[in-house]
Each structure stands twice: as structure tokens, then as C-alpha cells.
C-alpha positions as CSV (number, residue, x, y, z in Angstrom):
1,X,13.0,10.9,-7.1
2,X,12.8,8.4,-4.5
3,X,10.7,9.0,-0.9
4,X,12.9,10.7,1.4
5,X,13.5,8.9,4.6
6,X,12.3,10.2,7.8
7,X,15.7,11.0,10.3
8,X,14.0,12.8,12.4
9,X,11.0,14.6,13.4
10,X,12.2,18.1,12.8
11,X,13.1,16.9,9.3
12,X,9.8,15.4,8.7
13,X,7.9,19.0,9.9
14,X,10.2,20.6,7.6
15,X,9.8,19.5,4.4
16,X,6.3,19.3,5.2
17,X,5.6,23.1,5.4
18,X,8.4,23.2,2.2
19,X,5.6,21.7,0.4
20,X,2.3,21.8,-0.7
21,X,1.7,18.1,-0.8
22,X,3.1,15.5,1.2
23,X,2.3,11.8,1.2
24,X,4.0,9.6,4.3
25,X,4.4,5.8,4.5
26,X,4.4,5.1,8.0
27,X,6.2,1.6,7.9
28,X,8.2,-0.8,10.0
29,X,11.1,-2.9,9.1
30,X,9.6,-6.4,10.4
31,X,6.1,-5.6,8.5
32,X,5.4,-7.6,5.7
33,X,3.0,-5.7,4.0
34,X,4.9,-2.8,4.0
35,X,7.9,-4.7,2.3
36,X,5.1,-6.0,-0.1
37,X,4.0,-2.3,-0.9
38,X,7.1,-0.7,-0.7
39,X,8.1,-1.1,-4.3
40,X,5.0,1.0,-5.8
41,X,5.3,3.7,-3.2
42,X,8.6,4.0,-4.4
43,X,7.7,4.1,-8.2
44,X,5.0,6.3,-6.9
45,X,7.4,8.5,-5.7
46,X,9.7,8.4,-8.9
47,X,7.2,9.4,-10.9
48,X,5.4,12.3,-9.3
49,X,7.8,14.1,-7.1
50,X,8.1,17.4,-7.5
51,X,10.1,20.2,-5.9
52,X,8.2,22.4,-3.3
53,X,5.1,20.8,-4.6
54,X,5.0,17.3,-3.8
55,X,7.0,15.0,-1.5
56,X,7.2,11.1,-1.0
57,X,8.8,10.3,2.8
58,X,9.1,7.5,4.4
59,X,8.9,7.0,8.4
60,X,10.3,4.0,10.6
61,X,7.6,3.8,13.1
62,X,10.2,2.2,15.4
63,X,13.0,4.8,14.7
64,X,10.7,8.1,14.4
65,X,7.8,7.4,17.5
66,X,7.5,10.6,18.3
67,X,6.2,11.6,14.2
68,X,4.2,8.3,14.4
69,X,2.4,9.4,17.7
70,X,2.2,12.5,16.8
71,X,-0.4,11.4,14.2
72,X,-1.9,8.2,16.0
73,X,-0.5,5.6,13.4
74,X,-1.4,2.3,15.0
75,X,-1.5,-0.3,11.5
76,X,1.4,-0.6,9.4
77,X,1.7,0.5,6.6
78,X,-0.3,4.0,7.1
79,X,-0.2,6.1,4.3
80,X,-1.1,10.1,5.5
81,X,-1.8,12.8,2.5
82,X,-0.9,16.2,3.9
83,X,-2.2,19.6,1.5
84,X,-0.4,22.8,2.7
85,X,0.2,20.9,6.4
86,X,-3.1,19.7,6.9
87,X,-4.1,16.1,6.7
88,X,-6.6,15.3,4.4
89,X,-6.5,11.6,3.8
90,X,-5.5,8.4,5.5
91,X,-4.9,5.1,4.1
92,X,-4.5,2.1,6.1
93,X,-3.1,-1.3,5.2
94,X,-1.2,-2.2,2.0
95,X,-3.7,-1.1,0.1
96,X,-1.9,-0.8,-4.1
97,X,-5.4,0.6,-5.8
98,X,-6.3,3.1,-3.5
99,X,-3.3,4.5,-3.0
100,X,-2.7,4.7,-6.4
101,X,-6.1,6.9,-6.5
102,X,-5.3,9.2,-4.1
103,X,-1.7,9.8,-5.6
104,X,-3.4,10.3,-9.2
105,X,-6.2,12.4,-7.3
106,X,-2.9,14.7,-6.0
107,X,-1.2,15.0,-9.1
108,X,-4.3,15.7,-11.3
109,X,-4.7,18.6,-8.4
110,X,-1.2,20.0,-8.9
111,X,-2.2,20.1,-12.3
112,X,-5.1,21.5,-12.5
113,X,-3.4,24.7,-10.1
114,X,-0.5,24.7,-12.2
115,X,-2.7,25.3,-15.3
116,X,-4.9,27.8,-13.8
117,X,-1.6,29.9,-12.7
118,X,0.2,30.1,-16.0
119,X,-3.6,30.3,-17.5
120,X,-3.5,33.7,-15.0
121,X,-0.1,34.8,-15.5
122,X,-0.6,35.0,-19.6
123,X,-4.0,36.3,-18.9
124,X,-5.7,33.5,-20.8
125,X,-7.8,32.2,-17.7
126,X,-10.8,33.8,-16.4
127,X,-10.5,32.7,-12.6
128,X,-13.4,33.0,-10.0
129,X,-12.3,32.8,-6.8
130,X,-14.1,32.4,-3.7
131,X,-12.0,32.2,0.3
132,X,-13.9,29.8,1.9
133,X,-12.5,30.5,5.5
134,X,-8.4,30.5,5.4
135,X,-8.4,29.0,1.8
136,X,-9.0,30.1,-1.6
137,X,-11.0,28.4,-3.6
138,X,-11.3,28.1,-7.6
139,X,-14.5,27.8,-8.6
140,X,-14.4,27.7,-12.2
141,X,-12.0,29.1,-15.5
142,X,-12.7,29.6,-18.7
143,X,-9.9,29.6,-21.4
């Protein structure tokens, strides 16, 4: 599915607790590398969007400044990587190989929780767990 664009910033705060990943293009209309870059976000997005899982948005910086101050974006395009509301990466500039990283690094993460959950619902997965704080942590599985 394609990013979702940003109308406004109740929208964006929305569908960010609705997920558990979600990865923003802060862009602007009269930025050339964000028109450069935009096509493999959006493929990006097509291919790994999933449901209450993971979301692909896209802000205006112009039309959404209150979301774009809200998390200091300065350069355009900024990529943010939220987990579970929190950010946990940044990407500055048009940058195509590492944000094609940090999307694989994402989706191989969903995975990786998606099997140990079905591995734990069949009772085929031995999961040690440790909370580390306010999250919980997989240390290891055995199948």
C-alpha cells in the first residue's frame, strides 16, 4: 500500500500508536531530493506495509509544521523510524542504501516476532524472555 499522507498532526499521532512500526518521510514539495527519493519510499512502502504493524507516511514540512517541529526536522528529506512510538532511527538526506537497510532491518524484525508468536501459540518455540525496564526482551528460541 502506498505511504499515507500526513493531513494533519492528530492523524500522524494516530496511526502512530495504531502501529508498531512507523517510518516518516519528512519532505517538501520544492525539494529536489525528496522528488529524487520519492519513488523508492514509495515502493518501500508497497512492498512492506502491513496493517497495525507497519506504516509508510509521508509529511509536508510546509503543510504539517507543527509534526515537523515537533521532532526537530531541519534537512529535507528526513526519514524518522518510530518502534511502538518511540524513535529509534533517523535518516537524513536522500540517502536510497541506507534507507533501504533500515527498512529491511524493520521487516526482518516483524519477522522474527511474528515467528516467535505463532512458534508460542503452537507451543513449538521455547522463548526466554527477559523485561529490560518497560520492554520485553527475547533473548533466544529454540524450535
Amino acid at each position: 500500500m502506498p505511504p499515507t499522507e500526513i493531513i494533519a498532526p492528530l492523524h500522524f499521532h494516530t496511526l502512530l500508536k495504531g502501529h508498531t512500526y512507523l517510518i516518516a518521510d519528512f519532505y517538501a514539495t520544492w525539494c529536489p531530493p525528496c522528488k529524487t527519493i520519492a519513488p523508492v519510499y514509495e515502493a518501500l512502502a508497497n512492498a512492506h506495509s502491513s496493517a497495525g504493524t507497519v506504516a509508510f507516511v509521508k509529511v509536508n514540512v510546509d503543510a504539517q509544521k507543527e509534526v515537523a517541529a515537533q521532532y526537530g526536522i531541519q534537512a529535507m528529506p528526513t526519514f524518522l523510524v518510530f518502534r511502538e512510538g518511540s524513535k529509534v532511527e533517523e535518516i537524513k538526506g536522500a540517502d536510497v542504501r541506507t534507507l533501504k537497510r533500515v527498512v529491511e532491518g524493520v521487516v526482518g524484525e516483524v519477522g522474527r516476532s511474528r515467528k516467535v508468536e505463532e512458534g508460542k501459540k503452537e507451543g513449538k518455540v521455547e522463548v526466554r524472555e527477559e523485561r529490560i525496564g518497560d520492554e520485553k526482551t527475547v533473548l533466544d528460541w529454540k524450535e
